[in-house]
N, C-alpha and C positions, 0 to 999 in steps of 0.2 A: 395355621396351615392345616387346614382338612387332610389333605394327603403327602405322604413321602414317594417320589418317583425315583425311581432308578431304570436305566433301560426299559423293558417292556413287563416291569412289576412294577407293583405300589404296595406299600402298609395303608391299611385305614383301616376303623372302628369296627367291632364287631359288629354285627347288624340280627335280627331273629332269623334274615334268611338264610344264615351261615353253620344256624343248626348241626342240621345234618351232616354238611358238608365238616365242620370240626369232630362230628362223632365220628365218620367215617376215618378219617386223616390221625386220627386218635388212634385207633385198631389199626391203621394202616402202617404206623409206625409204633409200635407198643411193644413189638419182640427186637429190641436194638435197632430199630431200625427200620426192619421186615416186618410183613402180618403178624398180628397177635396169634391167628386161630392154630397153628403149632403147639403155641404152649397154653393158650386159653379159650376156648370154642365160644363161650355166650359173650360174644361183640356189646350186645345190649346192654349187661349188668359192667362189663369191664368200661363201656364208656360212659354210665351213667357215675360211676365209681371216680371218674379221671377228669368229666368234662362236666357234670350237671350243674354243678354250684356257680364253677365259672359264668355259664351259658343260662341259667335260668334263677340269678339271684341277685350275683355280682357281674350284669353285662358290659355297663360303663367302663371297667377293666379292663379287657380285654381286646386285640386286635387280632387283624388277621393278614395273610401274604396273598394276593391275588398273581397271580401269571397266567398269560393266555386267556383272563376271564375267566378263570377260576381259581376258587381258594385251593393252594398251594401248602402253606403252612401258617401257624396263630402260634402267638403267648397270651395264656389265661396268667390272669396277674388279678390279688385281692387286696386291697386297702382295708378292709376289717378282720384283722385276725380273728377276734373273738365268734365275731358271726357264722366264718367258716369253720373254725374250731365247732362249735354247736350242731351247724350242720352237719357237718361229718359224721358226728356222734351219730347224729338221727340217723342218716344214709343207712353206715355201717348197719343200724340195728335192721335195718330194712331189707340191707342186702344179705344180709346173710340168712332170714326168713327164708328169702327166694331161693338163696344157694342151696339151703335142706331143702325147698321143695322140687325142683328141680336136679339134685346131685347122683340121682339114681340113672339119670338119662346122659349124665355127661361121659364123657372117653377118660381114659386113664390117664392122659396128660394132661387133662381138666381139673383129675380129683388130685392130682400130683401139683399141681400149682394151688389149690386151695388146701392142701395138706402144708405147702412150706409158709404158706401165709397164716395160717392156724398157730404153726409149731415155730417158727421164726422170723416173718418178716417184722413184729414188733422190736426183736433184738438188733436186726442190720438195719435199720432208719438211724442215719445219723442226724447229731444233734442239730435244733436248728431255734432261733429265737420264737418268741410266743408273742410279742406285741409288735412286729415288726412287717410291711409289707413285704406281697413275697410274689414269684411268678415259676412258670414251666411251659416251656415251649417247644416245640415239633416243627420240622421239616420236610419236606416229601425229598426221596434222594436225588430227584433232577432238579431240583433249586436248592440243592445245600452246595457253597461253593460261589455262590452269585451274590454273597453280600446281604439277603434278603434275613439272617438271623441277627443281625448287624441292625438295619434298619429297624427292624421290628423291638430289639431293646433298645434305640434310642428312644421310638414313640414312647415306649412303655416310661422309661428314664422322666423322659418330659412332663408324661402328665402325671407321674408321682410327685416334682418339683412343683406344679403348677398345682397342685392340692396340699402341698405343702406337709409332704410326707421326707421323713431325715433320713432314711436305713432302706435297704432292700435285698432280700436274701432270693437266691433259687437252691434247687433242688435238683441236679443234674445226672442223668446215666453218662458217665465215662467208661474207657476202654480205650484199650491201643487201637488208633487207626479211624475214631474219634474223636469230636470234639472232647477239650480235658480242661483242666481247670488252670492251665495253662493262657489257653485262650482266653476267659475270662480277668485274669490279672491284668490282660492286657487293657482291657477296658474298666481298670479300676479294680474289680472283686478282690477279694480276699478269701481265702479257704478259711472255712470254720471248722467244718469235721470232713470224714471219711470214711465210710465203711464198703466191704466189700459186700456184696449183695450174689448170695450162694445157689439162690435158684438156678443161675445162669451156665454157673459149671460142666453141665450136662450138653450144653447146646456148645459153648464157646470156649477158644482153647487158650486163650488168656483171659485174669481176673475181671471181674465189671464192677465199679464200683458207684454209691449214689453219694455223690459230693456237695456239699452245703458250700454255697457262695455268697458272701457278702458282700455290699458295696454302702460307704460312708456318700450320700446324695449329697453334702456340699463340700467337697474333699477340692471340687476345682480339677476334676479328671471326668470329660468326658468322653464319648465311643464313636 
């Protein structure tokens, strides 16, 4: 089945012309929800950082939420841990070239978000497996609510079975009043870790936490 319909969306495959459209909908939701540019102004480096592996390595992975004839919301999802672990490696050293060349010209809330990421965001990433498939995915707020994050982890579900993948973790921002890990047990996962993620403090007046979810692919629960 090419595609999943529901009402007046569909999931289907990423595609190259969906680019742009996933970097933007990346920044678009990257501050809980809201624009990025509050707490991080260079759109460019934060989406090459969040979406490039997915979008220009590991594309077969990947879907996306159309509504209205346009992309809505995606989950980037990778079947080679190893590879994007490598990649990573490389980005980072790359991105962060950019960030000193660049860091003179940004705003104070720019240097304050690459200040907690220097000094702690290695401490609040909770734990999560190393050889195991994994995904994260995004919403725009007028399609959260319509089933559409729903659909888009079956596709993902499917074509991990149908490649013949056993395990699958995410990596989730929770918060009261959002999705929580709640939701997800419902479709199977399982919480692995938990940490509270402190950048957020400042903006938000309950904790935000980034929660590692697991799901056993032949458990015989599906969503």
């Amino acid at each position: 089945m090419s595609e999943e319909k529901k009402a007046d969306f569909f999931v289907r495959k990423y595609e190259p012309r969906d680019r742009e459209a996933v970097r933007w909908l990346c920044c678009e939701t990257g501050f809980l929800g809201s624009p990025i540019d509050p707490v991080f102004e260079d759109r460019e480096l934060f989406a090459d950082f969040l979406t490039s592996y997915y979008t220009d390595i590991e594309p077969e992975s990947a879907f996306v939420l159309e509504h209205d004839g346009k992309v809505k919301g995606y989950l980037l999802g990778s079947r080679r841990p190893f590879l994007h672990q490598f990649y990573s490696f490389c980005l980072n050293v790359v991105l962060l070239a950019r960030v000193v060349w660049r860091y003179r010209r940004y705003k104070r809330s720019t240097r304050d978000f690459i200040g907690w990421i220097l000094r702690n965001s290695w401490r609040e990433v909770p734990a999560a497996p190393r050889r195991v498939a994994h995904f994260h995915f995004n919403l725009l707020p007028e399609v959260q609510g319509i089933g559409g994050g729903r659909l888009l982890l079956r596709r993902y579900l499917e074509y991990l079975l149908q490649c013949g993948e056993k395990r699958v973790y995410g990596q989730l921002v929770t918060f009261e009043g959002r999705r929580g890990s709640r939701l997800f047990e419902r479709y199977g996962f399982k919480v692995l870790s938990k940490r509270e993620i402190t950048k957020f403090r400042r903006f938000h007046p309950e904790p935000v936490y980034l929660t590692t979810v697991i799901k056993e692919l032949e458990d015989g629960k599906s969503i």
